[in-house]
C-alpha positions as CSV (number, residue, x, y, z in Angstrom):
1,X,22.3,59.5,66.6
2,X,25.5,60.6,66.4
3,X,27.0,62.5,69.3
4,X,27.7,65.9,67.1
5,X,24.1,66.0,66.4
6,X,23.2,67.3,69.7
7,X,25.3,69.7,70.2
8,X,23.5,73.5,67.9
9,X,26.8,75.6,68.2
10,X,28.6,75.1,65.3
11,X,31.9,75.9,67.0
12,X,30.7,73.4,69.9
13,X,30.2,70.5,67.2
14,X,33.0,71.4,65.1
15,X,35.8,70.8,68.0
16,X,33.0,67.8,69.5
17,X,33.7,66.4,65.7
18,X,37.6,66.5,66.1
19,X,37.9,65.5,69.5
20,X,35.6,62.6,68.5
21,X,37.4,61.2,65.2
22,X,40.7,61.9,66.7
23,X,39.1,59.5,69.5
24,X,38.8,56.8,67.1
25,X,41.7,57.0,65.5
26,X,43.5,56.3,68.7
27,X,41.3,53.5,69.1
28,X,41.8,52.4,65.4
29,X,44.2,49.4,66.9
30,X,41.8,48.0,69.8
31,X,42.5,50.0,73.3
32,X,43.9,53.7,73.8
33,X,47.3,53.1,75.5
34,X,48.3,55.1,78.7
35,X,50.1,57.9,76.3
36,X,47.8,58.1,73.6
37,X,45.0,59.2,76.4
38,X,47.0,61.8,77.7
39,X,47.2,63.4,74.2
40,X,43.9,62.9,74.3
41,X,42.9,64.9,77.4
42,X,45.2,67.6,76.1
43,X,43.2,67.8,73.2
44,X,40.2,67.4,74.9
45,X,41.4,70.8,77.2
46,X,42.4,72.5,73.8
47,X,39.0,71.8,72.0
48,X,36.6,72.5,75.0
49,X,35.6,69.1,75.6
50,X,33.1,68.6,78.3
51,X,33.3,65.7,80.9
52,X,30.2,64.4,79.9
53,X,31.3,64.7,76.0
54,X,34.8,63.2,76.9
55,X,33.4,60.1,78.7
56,X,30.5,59.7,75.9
57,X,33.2,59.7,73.0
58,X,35.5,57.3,75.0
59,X,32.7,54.9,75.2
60,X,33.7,50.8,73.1
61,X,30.5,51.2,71.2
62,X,31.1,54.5,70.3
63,X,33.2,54.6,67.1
64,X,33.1,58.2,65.4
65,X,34.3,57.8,61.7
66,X,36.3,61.0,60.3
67,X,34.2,62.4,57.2
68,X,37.2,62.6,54.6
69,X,36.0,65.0,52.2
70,X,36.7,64.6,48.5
71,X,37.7,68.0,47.8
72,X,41.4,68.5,48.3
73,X,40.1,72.2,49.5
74,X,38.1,71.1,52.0
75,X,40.3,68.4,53.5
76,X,42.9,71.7,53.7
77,X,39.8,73.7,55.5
78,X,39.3,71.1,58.3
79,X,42.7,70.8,58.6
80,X,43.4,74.2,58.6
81,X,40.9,74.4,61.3
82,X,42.0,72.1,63.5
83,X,45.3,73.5,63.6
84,X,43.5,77.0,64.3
85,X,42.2,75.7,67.4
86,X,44.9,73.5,68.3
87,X,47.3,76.5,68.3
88,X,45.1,78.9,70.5
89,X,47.4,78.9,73.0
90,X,50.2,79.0,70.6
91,X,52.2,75.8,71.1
92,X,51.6,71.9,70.1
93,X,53.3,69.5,72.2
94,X,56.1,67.1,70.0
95,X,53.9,63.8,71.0
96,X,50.7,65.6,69.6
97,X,52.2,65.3,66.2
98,X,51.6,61.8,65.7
99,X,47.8,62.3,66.3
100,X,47.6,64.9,64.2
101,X,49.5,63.4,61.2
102,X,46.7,60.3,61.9
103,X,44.1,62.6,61.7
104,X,45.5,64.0,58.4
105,X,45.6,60.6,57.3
106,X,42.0,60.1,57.9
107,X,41.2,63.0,56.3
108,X,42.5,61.6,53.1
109,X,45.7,62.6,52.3
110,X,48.7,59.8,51.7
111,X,51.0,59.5,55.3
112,X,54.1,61.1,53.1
113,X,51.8,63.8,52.1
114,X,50.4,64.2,55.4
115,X,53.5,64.2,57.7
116,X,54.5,67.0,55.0
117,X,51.1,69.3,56.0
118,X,51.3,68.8,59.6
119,X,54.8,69.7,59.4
120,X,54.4,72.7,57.1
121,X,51.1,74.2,58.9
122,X,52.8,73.9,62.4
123,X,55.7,76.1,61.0
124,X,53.0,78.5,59.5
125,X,51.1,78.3,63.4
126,X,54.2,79.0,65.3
127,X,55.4,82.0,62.6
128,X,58.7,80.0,61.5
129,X,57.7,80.1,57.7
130,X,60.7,81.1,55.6
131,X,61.1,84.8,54.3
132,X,59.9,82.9,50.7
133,X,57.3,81.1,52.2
134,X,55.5,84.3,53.4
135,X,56.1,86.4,50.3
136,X,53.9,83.8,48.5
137,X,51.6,83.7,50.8
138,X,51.4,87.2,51.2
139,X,50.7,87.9,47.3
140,X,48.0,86.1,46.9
């Protein structure tokens, strides 16, 4: 069963299902190095991540696939979301981007068009969006 299944809070499993794919991804080339577990735990700290959750995800046998929805909207939405949560505190830390623009990745979207999002929805998170930018967004 997978480990997301357990969990009946929505918001519980939705940052479990992050942690959990951005997990794998970092495993995606055999072992999580030294640095890529420290953005790990920093996630892990953003998201809410248990102990018990943390050490069930970082399990070998455990592999958690990312769901890449088909829907260019709803690859946006879980992006969107992630970044939501990741920027509750208001900052992402420069060696967080790489995992992120992975996870983008996973989601679906092509590594130019990826790097691109991450890039554009951090500037949106942090409020440095151009006057134009926010206009646009701001008509809608």
């Amino acid at each position: 069963m997978p480990i997301v299944d357990l969990y009946k809070n929505s918001e519980s499993r939705r940052n479990l299902a992050h942690f959990a794919a951005m997990a794998s991804l970092a495993a995606v080339d055999g072992e999580i190095n030294p640095e890529e577990k420290k953005i790990l735990d920093r996630f892990a700290e953003k998201l809410g991540i248990t102990e018990a959750e943390y050490k069930e995800v970082m399990k070998k046998e455990n592999k958690y696939p990312i769901e890449s929805p088909l829907e260019l909207e709803e690859r946006l939405e879980r992006l969107h979301d992630f970044f939501r949560i990741i920027f509750a505190d208001n900052d992402i830390e420069g060696d967080q981007m790489g995992m992120v623009e992975k996870y983008a990745v996973g989601l679906g979207f092509p590594p130019s068009k990826a790097h691109q999002l991450v890039e554009k929805s951090t500037k949106i998170f942090k409020g440095q969006i151009p006057f134009e930018d926010y206009k646009y967004l701001m008509a809608k």
